[in-house]
C-alpha positions in Angstrom: 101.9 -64.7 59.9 101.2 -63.0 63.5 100.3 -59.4 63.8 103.4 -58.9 66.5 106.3 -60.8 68.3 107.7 -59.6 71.7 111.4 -59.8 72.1 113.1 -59.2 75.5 109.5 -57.3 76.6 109.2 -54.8 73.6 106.5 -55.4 70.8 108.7 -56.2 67.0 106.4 -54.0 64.5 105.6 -56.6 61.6 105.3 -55.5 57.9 101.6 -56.7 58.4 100.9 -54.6 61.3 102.3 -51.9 60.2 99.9 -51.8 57.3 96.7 -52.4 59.6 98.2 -49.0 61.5 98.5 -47.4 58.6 95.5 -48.3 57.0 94.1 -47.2 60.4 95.6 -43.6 61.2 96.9 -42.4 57.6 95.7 -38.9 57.3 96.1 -39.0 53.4 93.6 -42.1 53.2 91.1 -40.6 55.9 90.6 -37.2 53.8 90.6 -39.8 50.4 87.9 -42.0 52.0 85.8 -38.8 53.4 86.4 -37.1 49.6 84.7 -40.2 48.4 81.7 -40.4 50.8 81.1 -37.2 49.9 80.7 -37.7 46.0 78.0 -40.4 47.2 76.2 -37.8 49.3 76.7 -35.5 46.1 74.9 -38.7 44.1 72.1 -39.4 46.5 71.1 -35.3 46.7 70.9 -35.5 43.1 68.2 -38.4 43.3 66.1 -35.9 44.1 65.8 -34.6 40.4 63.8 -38.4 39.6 61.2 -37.7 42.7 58.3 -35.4 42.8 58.3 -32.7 45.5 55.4 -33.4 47.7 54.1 -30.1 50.1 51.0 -29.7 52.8 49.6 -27.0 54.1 47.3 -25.4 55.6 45.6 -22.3 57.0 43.3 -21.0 59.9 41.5 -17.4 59.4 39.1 -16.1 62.6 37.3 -12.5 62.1 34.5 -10.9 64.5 33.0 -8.0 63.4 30.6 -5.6 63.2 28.8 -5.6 59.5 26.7 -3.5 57.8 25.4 -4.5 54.3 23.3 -2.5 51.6 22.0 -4.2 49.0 21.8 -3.2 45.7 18.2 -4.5 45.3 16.9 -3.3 48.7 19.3 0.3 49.1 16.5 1.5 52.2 17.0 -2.0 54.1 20.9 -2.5 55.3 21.2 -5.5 57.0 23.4 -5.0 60.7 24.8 -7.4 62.2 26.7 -6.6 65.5 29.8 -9.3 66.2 29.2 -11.2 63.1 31.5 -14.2 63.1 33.7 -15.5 60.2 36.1 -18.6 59.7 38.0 -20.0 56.7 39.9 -23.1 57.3 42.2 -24.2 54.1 43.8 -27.7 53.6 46.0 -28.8 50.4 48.1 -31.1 49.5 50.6 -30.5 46.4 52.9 -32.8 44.3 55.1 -31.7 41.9 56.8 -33.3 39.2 59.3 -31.7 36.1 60.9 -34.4 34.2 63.7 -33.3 32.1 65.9 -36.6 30.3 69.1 -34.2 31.1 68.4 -35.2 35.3 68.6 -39.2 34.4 71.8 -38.3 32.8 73.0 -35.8 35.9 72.1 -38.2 38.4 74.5 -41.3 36.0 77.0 -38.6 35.8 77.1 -38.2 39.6 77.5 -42.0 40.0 80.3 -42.1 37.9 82.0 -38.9 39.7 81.3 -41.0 43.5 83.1 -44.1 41.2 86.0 -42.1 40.7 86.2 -40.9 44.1 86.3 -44.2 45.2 89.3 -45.6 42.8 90.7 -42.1 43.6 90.6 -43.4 47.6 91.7 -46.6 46.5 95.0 -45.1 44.9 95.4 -43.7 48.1 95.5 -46.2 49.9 98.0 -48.3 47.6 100.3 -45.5 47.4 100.7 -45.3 51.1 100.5 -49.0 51.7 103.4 -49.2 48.9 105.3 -46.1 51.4 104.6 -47.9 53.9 106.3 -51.0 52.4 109.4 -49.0 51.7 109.8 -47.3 54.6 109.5 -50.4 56.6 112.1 -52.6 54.3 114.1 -49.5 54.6 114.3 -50.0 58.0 115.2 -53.1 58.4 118.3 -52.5 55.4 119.6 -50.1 57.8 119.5 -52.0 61.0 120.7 -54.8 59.0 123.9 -52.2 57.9 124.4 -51.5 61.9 125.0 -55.0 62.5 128.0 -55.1 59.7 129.2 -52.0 61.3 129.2 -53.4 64.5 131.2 -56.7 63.6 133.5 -54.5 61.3 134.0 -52.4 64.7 134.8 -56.0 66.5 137.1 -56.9 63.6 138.5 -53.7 64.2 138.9 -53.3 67.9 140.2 -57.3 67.9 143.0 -55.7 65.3 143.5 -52.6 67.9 143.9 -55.2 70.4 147.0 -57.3 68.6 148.5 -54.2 67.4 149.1 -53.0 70.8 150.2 -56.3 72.2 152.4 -56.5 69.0 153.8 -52.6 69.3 154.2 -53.8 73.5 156.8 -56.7 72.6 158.3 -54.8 70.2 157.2 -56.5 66.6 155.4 -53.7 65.1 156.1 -50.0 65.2 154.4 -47.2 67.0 153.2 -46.4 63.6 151.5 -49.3 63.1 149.7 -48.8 66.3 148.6 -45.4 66.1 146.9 -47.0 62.4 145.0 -49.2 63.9 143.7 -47.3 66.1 143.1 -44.9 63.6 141.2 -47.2 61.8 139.2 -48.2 64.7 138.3 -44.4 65.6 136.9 -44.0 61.7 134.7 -47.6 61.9 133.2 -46.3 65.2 132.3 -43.0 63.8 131.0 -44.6 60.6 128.7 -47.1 63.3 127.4 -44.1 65.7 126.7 -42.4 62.3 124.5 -45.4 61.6 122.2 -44.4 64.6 120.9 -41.4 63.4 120.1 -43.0 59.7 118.5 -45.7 61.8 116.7 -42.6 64.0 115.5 -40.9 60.9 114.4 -44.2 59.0 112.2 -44.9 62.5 110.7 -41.1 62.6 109.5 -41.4 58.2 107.9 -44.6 59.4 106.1 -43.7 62.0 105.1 -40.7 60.5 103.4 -42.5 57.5 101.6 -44.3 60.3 100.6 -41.4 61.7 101.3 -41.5 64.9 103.8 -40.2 67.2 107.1 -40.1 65.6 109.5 -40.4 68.7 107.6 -43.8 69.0 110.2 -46.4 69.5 110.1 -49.5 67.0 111.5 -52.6 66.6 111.2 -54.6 63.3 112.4 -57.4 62.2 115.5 -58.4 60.6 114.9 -60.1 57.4 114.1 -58.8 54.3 111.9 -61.6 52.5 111.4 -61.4 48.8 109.0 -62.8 46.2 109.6 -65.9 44.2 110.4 -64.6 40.4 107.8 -62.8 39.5 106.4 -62.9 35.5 105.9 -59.9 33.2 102.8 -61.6 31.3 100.7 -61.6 34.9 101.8 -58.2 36.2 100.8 -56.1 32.4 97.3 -58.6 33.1 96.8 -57.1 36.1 97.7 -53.6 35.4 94.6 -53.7 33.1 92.5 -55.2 34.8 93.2 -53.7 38.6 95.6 -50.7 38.8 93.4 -48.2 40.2 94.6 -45.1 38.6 94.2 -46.5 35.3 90.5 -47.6 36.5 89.7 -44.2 37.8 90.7 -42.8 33.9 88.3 -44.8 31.9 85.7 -43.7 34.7 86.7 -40.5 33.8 85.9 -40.9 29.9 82.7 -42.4 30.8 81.8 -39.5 32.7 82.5 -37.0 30.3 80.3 -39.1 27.7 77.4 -38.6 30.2 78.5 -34.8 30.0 78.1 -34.7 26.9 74.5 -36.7 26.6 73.2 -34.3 29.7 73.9 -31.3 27.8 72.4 -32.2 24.1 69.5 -33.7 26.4 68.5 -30.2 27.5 67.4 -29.6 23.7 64.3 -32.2 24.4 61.0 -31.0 26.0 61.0 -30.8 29.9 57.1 -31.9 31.4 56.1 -30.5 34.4 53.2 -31.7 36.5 51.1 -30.2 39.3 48.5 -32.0 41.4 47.0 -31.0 44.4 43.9 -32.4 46.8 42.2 -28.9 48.1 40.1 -28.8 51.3 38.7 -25.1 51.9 35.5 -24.7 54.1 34.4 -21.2 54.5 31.3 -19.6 57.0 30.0 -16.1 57.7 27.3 -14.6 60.0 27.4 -11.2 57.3 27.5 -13.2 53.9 25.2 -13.9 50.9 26.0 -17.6 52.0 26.5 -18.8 55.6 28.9 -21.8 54.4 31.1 -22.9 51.4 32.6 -26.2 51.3 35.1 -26.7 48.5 36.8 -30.1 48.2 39.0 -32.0 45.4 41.6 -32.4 43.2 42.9 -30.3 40.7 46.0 -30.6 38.3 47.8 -29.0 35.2 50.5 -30.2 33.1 52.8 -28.1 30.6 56.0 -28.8 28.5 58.2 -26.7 27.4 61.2 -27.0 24.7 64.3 -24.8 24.2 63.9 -23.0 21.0 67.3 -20.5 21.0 69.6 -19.9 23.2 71.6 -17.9 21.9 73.7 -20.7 20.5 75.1 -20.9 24.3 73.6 -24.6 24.4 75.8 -25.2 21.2 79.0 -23.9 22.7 78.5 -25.6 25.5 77.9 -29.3 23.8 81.1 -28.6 22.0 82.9 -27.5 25.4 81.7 -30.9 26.5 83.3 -33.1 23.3 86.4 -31.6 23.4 86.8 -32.8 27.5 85.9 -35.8 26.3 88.2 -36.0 23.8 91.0 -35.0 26.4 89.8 -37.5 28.8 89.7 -40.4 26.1 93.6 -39.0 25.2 94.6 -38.8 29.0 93.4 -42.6 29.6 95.3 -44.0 26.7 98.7 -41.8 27.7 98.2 -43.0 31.3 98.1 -46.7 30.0 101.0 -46.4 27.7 102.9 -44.6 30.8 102.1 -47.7 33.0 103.2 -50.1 30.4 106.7 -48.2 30.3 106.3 -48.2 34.0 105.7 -51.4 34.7 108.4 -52.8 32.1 111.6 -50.5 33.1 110.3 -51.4 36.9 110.5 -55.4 35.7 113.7 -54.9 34.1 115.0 -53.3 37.4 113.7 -56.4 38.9 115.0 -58.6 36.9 118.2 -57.1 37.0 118.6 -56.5 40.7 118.2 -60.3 41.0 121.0 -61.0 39.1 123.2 -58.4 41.0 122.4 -60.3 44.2 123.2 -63.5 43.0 126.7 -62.0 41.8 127.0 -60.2 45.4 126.5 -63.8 47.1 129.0 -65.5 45.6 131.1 -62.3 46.0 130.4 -62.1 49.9 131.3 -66.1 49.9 134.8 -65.1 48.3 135.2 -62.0 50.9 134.4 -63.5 54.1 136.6 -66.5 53.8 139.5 -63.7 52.6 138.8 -61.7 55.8 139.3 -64.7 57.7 142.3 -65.7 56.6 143.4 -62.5 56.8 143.0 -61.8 60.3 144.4 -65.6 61.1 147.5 -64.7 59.6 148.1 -61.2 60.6 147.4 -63.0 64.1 150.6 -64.8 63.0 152.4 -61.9 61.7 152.8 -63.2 58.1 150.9 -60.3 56.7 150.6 -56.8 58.1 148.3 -55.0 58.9 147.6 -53.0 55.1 146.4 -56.7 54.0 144.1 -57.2 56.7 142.5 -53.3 56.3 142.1 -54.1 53.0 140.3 -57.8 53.6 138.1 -55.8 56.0 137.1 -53.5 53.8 136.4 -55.4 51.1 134.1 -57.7 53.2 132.4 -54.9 54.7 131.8 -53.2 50.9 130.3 -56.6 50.0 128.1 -56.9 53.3 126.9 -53.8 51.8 126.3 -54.5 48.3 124.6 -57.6 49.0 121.6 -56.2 51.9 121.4 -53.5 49.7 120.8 -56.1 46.2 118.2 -57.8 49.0 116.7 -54.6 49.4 116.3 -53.1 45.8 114.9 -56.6 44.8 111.9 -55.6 47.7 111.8 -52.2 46.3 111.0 -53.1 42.7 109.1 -56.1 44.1 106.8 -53.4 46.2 106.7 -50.8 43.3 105.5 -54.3 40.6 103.1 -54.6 42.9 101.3 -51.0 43.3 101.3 -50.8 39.7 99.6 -54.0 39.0 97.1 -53.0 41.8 98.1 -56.0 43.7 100.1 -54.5 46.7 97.7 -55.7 49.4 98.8 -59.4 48.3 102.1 -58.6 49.5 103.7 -60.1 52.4 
C-alpha cells in the first residue's frame, strides 16, 4: 500500500505513514532507544574488568653542581669537583591484571541489563505504534460520524423544506413547521459539535506523532479489519514475542547472575604486575660514572575473603530473595497476559457478532427511512413517523461505524499483546 495519496492537492495521512512518523519523531521511543544505548555503553565500560591495564612512563632528571666528597678511607683527600654534571633518565612500562570470577559474572549481568533495555525500547515502541493505531482509526470513526450527521442534516433540511411548502398551502400547521425546524436547528448543532470531536481527534494524533499539533490532516475513510483472527496463534505468539513478557524472564536471568556475582566474591581474586624497566643513570661526583639498569620484573599475589563480617552473607541472601521476586513477577505477568489476551479475544469475538447484527439492522433502517420520507412527501404519514425513521437510521449509522471500529480496537490491542503489531495494516 503507498505511503500517501493526494486528494484535491492535500497529502491523505495513511495508517502506514503515520507509523513511519511516529516511529520517526516519538519522544517516548527516542528517550527508550537512548536508555538502551546507554545500558550497552554501561556493558562495554564493564569489559574493562576482563583486560589488563597497561601504563608507560617515563622520567628525565638534569643536576649541575658543585661537589665536594670525603671519603671515609682517605678523610685528608676530598675530592672537588666544580659544575659536576648528573642525568637519570627512567623508562617503564607496566601491565596490570586482577582477575576476580565475580567481573565474568558483572560483565554477563550487564549484558543482560542492555537486553532488557532493549525489549524495554521495544515495548515502547509497540505501545505507541498500537496509540498510534487507535488514534488514527479513531479518526477516521469520527469523520465517518460527520458524514451521517451531514446526510441526517440533508434529511433534515429536505423535511424543513416540505414542511414549509406544506404549512404555505395550508396542509400542515404552524406547529408542525416550527418542529421541523426545530429539529433541523438540534441536527445542525449536533454536526458543528462533531467538528470539534473531529479537531481534538486530529490534535491527540498529531501529538503522538510528535509534531506540530495544529497540523492539518486528512485520512482516509475506511476502517479495514482483519480476517477472523484465532486464539491458538495469538497465546503462541504472546510467548514467544510479546516484549514485556521477554523483558521479565531477562529479568530473572539477571538476578541469577546477581546472585552468582556475589557468592563469587568468596573465591580467591589474582593479581598480576609486570613491568619492562629502562633506568640509565651518570654522574661527574659518583663512586660510578654510569648505571645502566634494564629488564623485566613481575609479582603475583591472591588474596581470599576470610570474614566479612557476615555482610557477604546478607548480601547473597538479599540477592535470592530478588530473585525469587523476579521469578514470581514473570510468572504473574504471564498469567496477566493470558487473561489479557483472552477477555481482549472475547471482546473480539464479540464485537464481530454485534456488527454483523448492526448490518442487517442498518439494511432494515435505511430502507424504513426511505419510505418514510417518500410518504411523508405524500402526506400519508406525518412528520412524528418520519423523525422517528430518521433517528432510528441515524442510531444505527452509529452503532454500526462504531461495531467497525471496536472490531479495529480489539484487533490493534490482539495484536500489541501478541507482539505482532508491526504486521498490522
Amino acid at each position: 500500500m503507498a505511503f500517501f495519496e493526494v486528494v484535491n492537492g492535500q497529502e491523505i495521512l495513511t495508517y502506514e505513514r503515520a507509523i513511519e512518523i511516529g516511529m520517526q519523531n516519538n519522544f517516548g521511543i527516542k528517550l527508550a532507544v537512548n536508555d538502551a544505548q546507554i545500558a550497552q555503553i554501561d556493558q562495554s565500560i564493564s569489559s574493562a574488568l576482563l583486560m589488563p591495564l597497561v601504563t608507560a612512563a617515563g622520567n628525565y632528571n638534569y643536576s649541575r653542581q658543585d661537589t665536594e666528597l670525603e671519603l671515609v678511607s682517605d678523610p685528608g683527600n676530598p675530592i672537588i669537583r666544580d659544575g659536576a654534571e648528573s642525568q637519570t633518565r627512567n623508562a617503564n612500562v607496566t601491565a596490570i591484571y586482577g582477575f576476580q570470577y565475580s567481573d565474568v559474572i558483572t560483565y554477563q549481568f550487564l549484558g543482560r541489563v542492555a537486553d532488557a533495555s532493549e525489549m524495554e525500547a521495544r515495548l515502547m515502541l509497540e505501545n505507541t505504534v498500537a496509540a498510534i493505531a487507535t488514534a488514527y482509526y479513531r479518526l477516521v470513526l469520527e469523520q465517518q460520524r460527520e458524514e451521517i450527521f451531514k446526510r441526517n442534516l440533508q434529511f433534515s433540511e429536505e423535511r424543513l423544506e416540505i414542511a414549509k411548502a406544506q404549512y404555505e398551502f395550508g396542509r400542515v400547521s404552524r406547529r408542525d413547521y416550527l418542529t421541523a425546524q426545530v429539529d433541523y436547528n438540534t441536527d445542525m448543532t449536533v454536526f458543528i459539535s462533531q467538528e470539534q470531536v473531529i479537531q481534538n481527534a486530529k490534535v491527540i494524533l498529531n501529538e503522538l506523532l510528535a509534531r506540530e499539533v495544529t497540523t492539518e490532516v486528512l485520512v482516509n475513510d475506511t476502517i479495514i479489519v482483519e480476517n477472523k483472527i484465532k486464539i491458538e496463534e495469538l497465546a503462541m505468539d504472546r510467548v514467544l514475542d510479546n516484549a514485556q513478557l521477554l523483558a521479565a524472564k531477562i529479568q530473572v536471568e539477571a538476578a541469577h547472575l546477581q546472585v552468582k556475582s556475589i557468592m563469587a566474591e568468596r573465591l580467591p581474586s589474582l593479581n598480576l604486575t609486570g613491568a619492562y624497566i629502562s633506568s640509565v643513570a651518570t654522574a661527574d661526583a659518583a663512586f660510578f660514572s654510569q648505571n645502566i639498569q634494564r629488564g623485566f620484573v613481575g609479582t603475583a599475589n591472591i588474596t581470599i575473603n576470610l570474614f566479612t563480617g557476615l555482610a557477604l552473607n546478607r548480601r547473597i541472601q538479599s540477592a535470592k530473595i530478588q530473585k525469587v521476586n523476579a521469578e514470581l513477577f514473570r510468572n504473574q505477568l504471564e498469567l496477566q497476559l493470558e487473561s489479557a489476551m483472552l477477555q481482549t479475544y472475547n471482546t473480539y469475538i464479540n464485537n464481530q457478532k454485534l456488527f454483523e447484527v448492526e448490518l442487517e439492522n442498518y439494511k432494515v433502517a435505511a430502507e424504513s427511512s426511505e419510505l418514510a420520507l417518500e410518504r411523508y412527501k405524500l402526506g400519508i404519514d406525518g412528520y412524528l413517523q418520519f423523525r422517528d425513521a430518521q433517528v432510528n437510521l441515524l442510531d444505527v449509522e452509529s452503532r454500526l461505524i462504531n461495531a467497525i471500529y471496536l472490531i479495529k480496537e480489539t484487533e490493534i490491542e490482539l495484536m500489541r499483546l501478541s507482539g505482532k503489531i508491526f504486521l498490522m495494516d
